[in-house]
Each structure stands twice: as structure tokens, then as C-alpha cells.
C-alpha positions as CSV (number, residue, x, y, z in Angstrom):
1,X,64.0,92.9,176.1
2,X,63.1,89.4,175.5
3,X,60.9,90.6,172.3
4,X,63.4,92.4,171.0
5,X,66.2,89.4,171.6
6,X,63.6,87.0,169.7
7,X,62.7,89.5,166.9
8,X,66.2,89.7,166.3
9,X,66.2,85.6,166.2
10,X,63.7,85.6,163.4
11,X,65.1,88.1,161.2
12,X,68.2,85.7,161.2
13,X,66.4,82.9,160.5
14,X,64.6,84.7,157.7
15,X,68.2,84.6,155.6
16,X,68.4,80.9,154.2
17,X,64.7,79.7,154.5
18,X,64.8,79.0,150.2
19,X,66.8,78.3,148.1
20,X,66.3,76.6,144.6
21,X,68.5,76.5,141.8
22,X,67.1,75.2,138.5
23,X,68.4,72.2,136.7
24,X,70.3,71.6,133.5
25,X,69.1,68.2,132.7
26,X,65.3,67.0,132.3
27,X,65.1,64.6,135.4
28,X,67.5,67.1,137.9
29,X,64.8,69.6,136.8
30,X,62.3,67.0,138.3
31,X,63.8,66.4,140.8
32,X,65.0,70.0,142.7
33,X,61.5,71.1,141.3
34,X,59.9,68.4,143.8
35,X,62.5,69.6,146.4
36,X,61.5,73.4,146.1
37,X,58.0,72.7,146.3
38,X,58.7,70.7,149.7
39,X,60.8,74.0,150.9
40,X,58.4,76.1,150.1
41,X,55.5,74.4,151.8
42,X,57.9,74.7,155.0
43,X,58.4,78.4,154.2
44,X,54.6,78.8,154.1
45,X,54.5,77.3,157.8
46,X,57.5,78.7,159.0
47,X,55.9,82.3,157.5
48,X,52.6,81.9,159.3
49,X,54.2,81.1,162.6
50,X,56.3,84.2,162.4
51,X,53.0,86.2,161.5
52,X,51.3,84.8,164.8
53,X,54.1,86.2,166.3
54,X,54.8,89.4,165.0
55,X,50.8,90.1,165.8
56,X,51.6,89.0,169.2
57,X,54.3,91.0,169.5
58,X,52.5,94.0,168.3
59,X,49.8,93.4,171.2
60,X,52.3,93.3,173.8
61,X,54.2,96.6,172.1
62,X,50.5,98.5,172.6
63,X,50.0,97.0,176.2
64,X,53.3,98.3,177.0
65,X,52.7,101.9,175.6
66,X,50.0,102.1,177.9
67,X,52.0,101.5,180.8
68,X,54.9,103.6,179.6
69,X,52.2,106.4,179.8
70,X,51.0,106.0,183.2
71,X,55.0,105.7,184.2
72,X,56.0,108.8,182.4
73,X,53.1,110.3,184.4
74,X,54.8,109.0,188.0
75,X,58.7,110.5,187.4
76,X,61.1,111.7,185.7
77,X,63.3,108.6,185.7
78,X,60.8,106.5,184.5
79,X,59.7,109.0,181.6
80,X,63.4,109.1,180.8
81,X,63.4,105.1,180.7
82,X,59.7,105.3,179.2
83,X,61.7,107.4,176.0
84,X,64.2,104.8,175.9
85,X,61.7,102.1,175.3
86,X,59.2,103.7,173.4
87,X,62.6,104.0,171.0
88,X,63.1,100.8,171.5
89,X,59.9,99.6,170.4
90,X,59.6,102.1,167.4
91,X,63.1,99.6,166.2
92,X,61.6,96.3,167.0
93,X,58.3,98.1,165.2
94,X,60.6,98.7,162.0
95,X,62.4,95.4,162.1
96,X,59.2,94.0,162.6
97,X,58.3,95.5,159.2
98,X,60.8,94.7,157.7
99,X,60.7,91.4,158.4
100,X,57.4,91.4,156.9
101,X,58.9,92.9,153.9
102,X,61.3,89.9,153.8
103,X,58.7,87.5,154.1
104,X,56.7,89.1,151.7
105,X,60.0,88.7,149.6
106,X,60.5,85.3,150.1
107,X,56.8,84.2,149.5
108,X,56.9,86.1,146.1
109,X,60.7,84.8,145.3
110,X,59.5,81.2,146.3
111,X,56.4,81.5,143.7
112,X,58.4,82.9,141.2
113,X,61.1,80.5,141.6
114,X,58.2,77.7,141.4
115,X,57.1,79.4,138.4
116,X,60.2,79.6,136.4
117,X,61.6,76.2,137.4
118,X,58.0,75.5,135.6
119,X,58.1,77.1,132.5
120,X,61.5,75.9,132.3
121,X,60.9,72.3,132.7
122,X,57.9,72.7,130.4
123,X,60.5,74.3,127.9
124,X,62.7,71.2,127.9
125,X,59.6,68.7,127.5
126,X,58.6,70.8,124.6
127,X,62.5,71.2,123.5
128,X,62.5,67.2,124.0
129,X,59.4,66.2,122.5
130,X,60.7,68.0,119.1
131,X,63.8,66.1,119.2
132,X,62.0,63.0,119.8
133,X,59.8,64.0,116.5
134,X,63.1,65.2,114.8
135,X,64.9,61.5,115.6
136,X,61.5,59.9,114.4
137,X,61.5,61.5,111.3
138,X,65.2,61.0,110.9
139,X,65.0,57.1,111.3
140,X,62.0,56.8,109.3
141,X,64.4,58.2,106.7
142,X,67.3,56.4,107.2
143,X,65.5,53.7,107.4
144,X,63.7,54.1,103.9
145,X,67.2,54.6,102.6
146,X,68.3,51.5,104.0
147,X,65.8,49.5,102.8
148,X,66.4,51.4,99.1
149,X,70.2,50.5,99.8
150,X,69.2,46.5,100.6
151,X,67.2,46.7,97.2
152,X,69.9,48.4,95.2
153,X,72.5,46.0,96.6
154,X,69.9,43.1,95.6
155,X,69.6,43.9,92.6
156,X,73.6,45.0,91.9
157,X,74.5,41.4,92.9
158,X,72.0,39.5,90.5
159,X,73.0,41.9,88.1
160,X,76.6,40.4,88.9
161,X,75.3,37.2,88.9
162,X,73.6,37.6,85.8
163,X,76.6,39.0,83.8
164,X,78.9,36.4,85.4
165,X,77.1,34.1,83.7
166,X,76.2,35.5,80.6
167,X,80.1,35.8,80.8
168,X,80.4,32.1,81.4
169,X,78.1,31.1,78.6
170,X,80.0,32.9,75.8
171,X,83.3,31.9,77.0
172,X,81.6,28.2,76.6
173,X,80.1,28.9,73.1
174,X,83.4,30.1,72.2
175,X,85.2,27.0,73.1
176,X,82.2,24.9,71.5
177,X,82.5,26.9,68.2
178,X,86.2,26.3,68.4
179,X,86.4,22.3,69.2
180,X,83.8,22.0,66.3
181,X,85.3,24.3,63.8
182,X,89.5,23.3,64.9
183,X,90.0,21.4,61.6
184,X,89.7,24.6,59.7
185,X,91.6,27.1,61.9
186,X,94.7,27.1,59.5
187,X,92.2,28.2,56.7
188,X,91.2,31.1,57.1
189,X,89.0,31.0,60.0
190,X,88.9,32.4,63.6
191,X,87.0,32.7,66.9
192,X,87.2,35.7,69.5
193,X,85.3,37.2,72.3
194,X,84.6,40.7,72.1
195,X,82.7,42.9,73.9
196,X,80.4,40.0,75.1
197,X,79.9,38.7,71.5
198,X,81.8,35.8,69.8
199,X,83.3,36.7,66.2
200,X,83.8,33.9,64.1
201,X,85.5,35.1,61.1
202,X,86.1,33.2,57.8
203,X,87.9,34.5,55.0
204,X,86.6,34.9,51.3
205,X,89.1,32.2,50.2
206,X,87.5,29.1,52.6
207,X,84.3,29.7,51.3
208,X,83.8,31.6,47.6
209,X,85.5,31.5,43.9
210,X,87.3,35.2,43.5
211,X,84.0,37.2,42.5
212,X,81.7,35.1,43.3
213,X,78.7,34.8,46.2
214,X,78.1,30.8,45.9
215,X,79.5,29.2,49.0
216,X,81.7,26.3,47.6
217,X,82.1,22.6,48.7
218,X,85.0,23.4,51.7
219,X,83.5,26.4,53.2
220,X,79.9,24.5,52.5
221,X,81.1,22.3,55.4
222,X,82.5,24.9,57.8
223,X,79.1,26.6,57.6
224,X,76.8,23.5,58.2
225,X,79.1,22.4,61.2
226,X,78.5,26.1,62.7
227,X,75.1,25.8,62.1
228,X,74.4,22.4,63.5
229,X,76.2,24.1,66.9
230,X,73.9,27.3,66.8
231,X,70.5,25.4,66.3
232,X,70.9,24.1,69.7
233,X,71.0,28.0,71.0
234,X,67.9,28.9,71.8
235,X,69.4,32.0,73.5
236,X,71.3,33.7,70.7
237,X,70.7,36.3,68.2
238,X,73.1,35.3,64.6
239,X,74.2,38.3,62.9
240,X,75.8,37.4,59.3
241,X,78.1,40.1,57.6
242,X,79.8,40.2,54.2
243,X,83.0,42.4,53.8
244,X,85.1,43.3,50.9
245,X,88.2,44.7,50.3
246,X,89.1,48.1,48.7
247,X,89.1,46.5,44.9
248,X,86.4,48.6,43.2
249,X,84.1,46.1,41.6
250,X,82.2,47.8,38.3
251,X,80.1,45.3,36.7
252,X,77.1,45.5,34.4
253,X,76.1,42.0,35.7
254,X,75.3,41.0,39.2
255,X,77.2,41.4,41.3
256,X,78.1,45.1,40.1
257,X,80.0,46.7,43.1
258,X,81.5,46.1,46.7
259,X,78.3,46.5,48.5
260,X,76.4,44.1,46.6
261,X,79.3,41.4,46.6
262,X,79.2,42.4,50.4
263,X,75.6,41.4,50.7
264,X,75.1,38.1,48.6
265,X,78.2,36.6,50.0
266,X,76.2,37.0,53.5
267,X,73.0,36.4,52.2
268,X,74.4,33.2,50.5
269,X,75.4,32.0,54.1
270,X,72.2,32.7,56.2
271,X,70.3,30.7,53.6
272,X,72.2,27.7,53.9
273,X,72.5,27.7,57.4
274,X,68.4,27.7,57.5
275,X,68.8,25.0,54.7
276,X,71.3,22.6,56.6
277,X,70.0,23.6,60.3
278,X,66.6,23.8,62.0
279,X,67.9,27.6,63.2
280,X,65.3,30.2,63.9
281,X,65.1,32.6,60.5
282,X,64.0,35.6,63.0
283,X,67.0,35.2,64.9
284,X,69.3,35.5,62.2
285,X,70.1,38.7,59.8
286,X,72.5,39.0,56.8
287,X,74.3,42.4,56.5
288,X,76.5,44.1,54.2
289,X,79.2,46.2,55.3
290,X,81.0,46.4,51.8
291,X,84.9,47.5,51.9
292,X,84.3,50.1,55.4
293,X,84.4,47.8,58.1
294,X,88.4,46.5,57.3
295,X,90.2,44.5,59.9
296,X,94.0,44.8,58.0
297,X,94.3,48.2,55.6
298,X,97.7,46.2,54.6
299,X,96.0,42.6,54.1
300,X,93.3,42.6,52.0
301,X,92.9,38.6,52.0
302,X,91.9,39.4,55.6
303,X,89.2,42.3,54.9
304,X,87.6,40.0,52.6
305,X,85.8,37.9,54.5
306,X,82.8,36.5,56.3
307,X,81.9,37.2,60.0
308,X,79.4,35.6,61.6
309,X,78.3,37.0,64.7
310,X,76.7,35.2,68.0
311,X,75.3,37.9,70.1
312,X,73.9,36.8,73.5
313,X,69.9,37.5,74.1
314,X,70.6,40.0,77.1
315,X,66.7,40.8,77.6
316,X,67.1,39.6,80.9
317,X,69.6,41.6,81.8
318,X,68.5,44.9,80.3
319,X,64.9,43.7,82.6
320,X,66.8,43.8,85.4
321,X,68.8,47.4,85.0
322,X,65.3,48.6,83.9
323,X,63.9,47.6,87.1
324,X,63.4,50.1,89.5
């Protein structure tokens, strides 16, 4: 009955040998996969001791029969009790199978285990390494858009810079023109800033006879005093352009109508301003705009005029928003 007391003992012992739950995160994978693998090679150990034993056991169970037989053969009593056992035995037989059966189990749930705690964790390596890739790839390109970010902010503040000061140097000409040219304000002639450019504007009356394209003595002066300012710009272009008012002009001499007038009146002024100046001739253009361009439809003393305009070289600039 001792057998049958330690067969028992085994087959509860055979309950928690393993036990190995996989892991959520990379390194706890690691880590209870190194713990299984220890468990296991216990199991193994554990496994081949109970083998030596069962075998043992199954000697004894055939040395036993043997003497069962010869009792049987001696008396009734001890064939009854020779039954019994043999019973018995044919349990601790079948227990003893089936606790090969649960080994058997347990090796093959302890391999699979192994196996899948494997593939798993070679899963998440895989699953990792493609993130890894992924996040590469991803700072690579946030990083090219940073540097095109850095570049575009570069090139937003000189642009700023640029225009500040282009800014700056026409609110200076302005105020040069002006100074230089105050003494005739109150005849006819004015200076604004638009759209970058500076306007100065002289009416017909300051420098021509009614009709006529000739520059006379008073507006003679205005002109040269302009001039003398703008030979010092190297960084301006001079666009000069006649206007008339809406009094059709029919003449079989020169000039014979608005445009014409328009045109020698601002031709008349570009050539003495090359005359009295040491101005650039390519950087200055005469233009006529005729009676279309008016700056008063009720005042047509004020549509009759001259305006020269000083228009910034903004190369630089337009290098700059070109650059890519």
C-alpha cells in the first residue's frame, strides 16, 4: 500500500509543475520567457524521475503478481485478498498511465508554451523594428521640413529686412525731394508716397506757356533742382509723364492733339534733366498719358500736369522672392 500512497503523491504533484503566462511588453516577454525555460528544465528532471519510478513500480507490480499467484494457489482467503490487490494494482496500473498521459501533457504544453512565447516575442521584435523604421522615416521627414521651415523663415525675415528698408529709403528720398523742392510747394507742386514709389507732381502752370511744351524759366529751376537730387541715385528708375486735361486740342501744327501735347511736355523735361544733370539716360523714360490718367474730373488745372516718378530698383528684392 505504500506504492499506491506514493503514486497518489505524484499525481498531485503533477498539477502545478508549469505555468507560463506570456507577456504584454517586449522586456516582460524576456523576461518570463527566461523564467519558463528554467521551469521547464525542472519539469524535464522532475519528469524523468517520476519515469524511473513508475518503471520501478511496474517491476514491483509484476513481482507481486507472481506472488499473488502462488497465494491464490494456498487458500481461499488469500485468493480473495489476492483479487483485492490484483484490483488494486490494475488502479495504481491506470493512474500510473495516466500520469504518463499528464506528463506527456505537460512536456508537450511546456514546448508549446516555449514555442508560442517564441513566435510571439519574435512578433513584437518584428512589430518593433517596423516602428523603429516608421519613426526613422518620420524624423527624417520632419526633420527635412524643419530645415525647409528654418530656410523659409530665413529668407521671410531678409525679405522683411529688405522691404523695411527699401521702405526707409523712399520715405528718405521723399523728405530729400521735399526740403530741396519746399520753395515751390505753393506752386503747383507736390510730393507723395504711393505704393512704394514717390510722385512728385507739378502742374502745367509752374512749368509751360498755355499750349506750349518749352519748360519756362520758373519751372526750368524746379526741374534742375530735382535733377541735381536724382543724379546722386544710383538706385532709382525716373519715369517722366505728361498729362492733359479734357480740352480737345485740334491743330494742323505741332502740337496737334492731347496726346502729343502729353508727350513733348514730358519729353521736354527728361531732356533737360540729362542737360542740367549727369543722370543716367537708360534709367529715365518720358511717357504720355494724354487727358486718361486725371487726378480731379472737377479741376482741370490739376490734370494738367507733370509727374515725375522715382521708382525704387527692387531687383534685389524680386532675387530674393525668386529664390527657392
Amino acid at each position: 500500500m505504500r506504492n499506491i500512497s506514493v503514486y497518489f503523491a505524484f499525481a498531485a504533484i503533477s498539477v502545478g509543475l508549469y505555468s507560463c503566462v506570456p507577456a504584454r511588453k517586449l522586456q516582460e516577454t524576456e523576461d518570463k520567457l527566461a523564467k519558463c525555460q528554467e521551469e521547464n528544465t525542472a519539469s524535464k528532471t522532475k519528469l524523468d524521475e517520476l519515469e524511473k519510478s513508475s518503471k520501478d513500480m511496474q517491476k514491483e507490480i509484476d513481482e507481486n503478481k507472481v506472488r499473488m499467484k502462488a497465494l491464490m494457489r494456498d487458500t481461499t482467503i488469500m485468493g480473495n485478498s489476492n483479487r483485492i490487490l490484483t484490483q488494486e494494482y490494475d488502479k495504481i496500473a491506470e493512474l500510473n498511465r495516466e500520469i504518463q498521459r499528464q506528463l506527456e501533457l505537460l512536456r508537450k504544453g511546456s514546448e508549446d508554451d516555449s514555442r508560442n512565447l517564441t513566435i510571439k516575442l519574435e512578433q513584437t521584435r518584428k512589430e518593433l523594428m517596423i516602428k523603429e523604421e516608421s519613426l526613422k522615416a518620420l524624423e527624417k521627414e520632419l526633420d527635412l521640413k524643419k530645415r525647409d521651415l528654418e530656410d523659409r523663415e530665413k529668407r521671410i525675415k531678409e525679405l522683411e529686412e529688405l522691404i523695411a528698408k527699401k521702405d526707409q529709403a523712399v520715405a528718405d528720398l521723399q523728405k530729400l525731394v521735399e526740403n530741396a523742392l519746399l520753395s515751390f510747394k505753393d506752386k503747383g507742386l507736390s510730393v507723395v508716397t504711393k505704393n512704394g514709389k514717390v510722385y512728385v507732381s507739378m502742374e502745367a502752370k509752374l512749368l509751360f506757356a498755355s499750349g506750349k511744351y518749352s519748360v519756362d524759366n520758373e519751372g526750368k529751376e524746379a526741374v534742375i533742382k530735382l535733377a541735381k537730387i536724382l543724379e546722386t541715385q544710383k538706385d532709382l528708375e525716373v519715369l517722366v509723364e505728361g498729362h492733359t486735361d479734357t480740352d480737345a486740342l485740334k491743330s494742323a501744327n505741332v502740337p496737334s492733339d492731347n496726346w502729343e501735347l502729353s508727350v513733348l511736355r514730358s519729353t521736354s523735361v527728361v531732356k533737360l534733366m540729362l542737360k542740367e544733370s549727369k543722370m543716367e539716360p537708360k534709367k529715365i523714360t518720358a511717357a504720355g498719358r494724354s487727358e486718361f490718367l486725371p487726378v480731379d474730373a472737377a479741376d482741370k488745372a490739376k490734370n494738367r500736369r507733370i509727374e515725375i516718378i522715382l521708382i525704387p530698383n527692387l531687383d534685389e528684392l524680386y532675387k530674393l522672392i525668386e529664390k527657392k
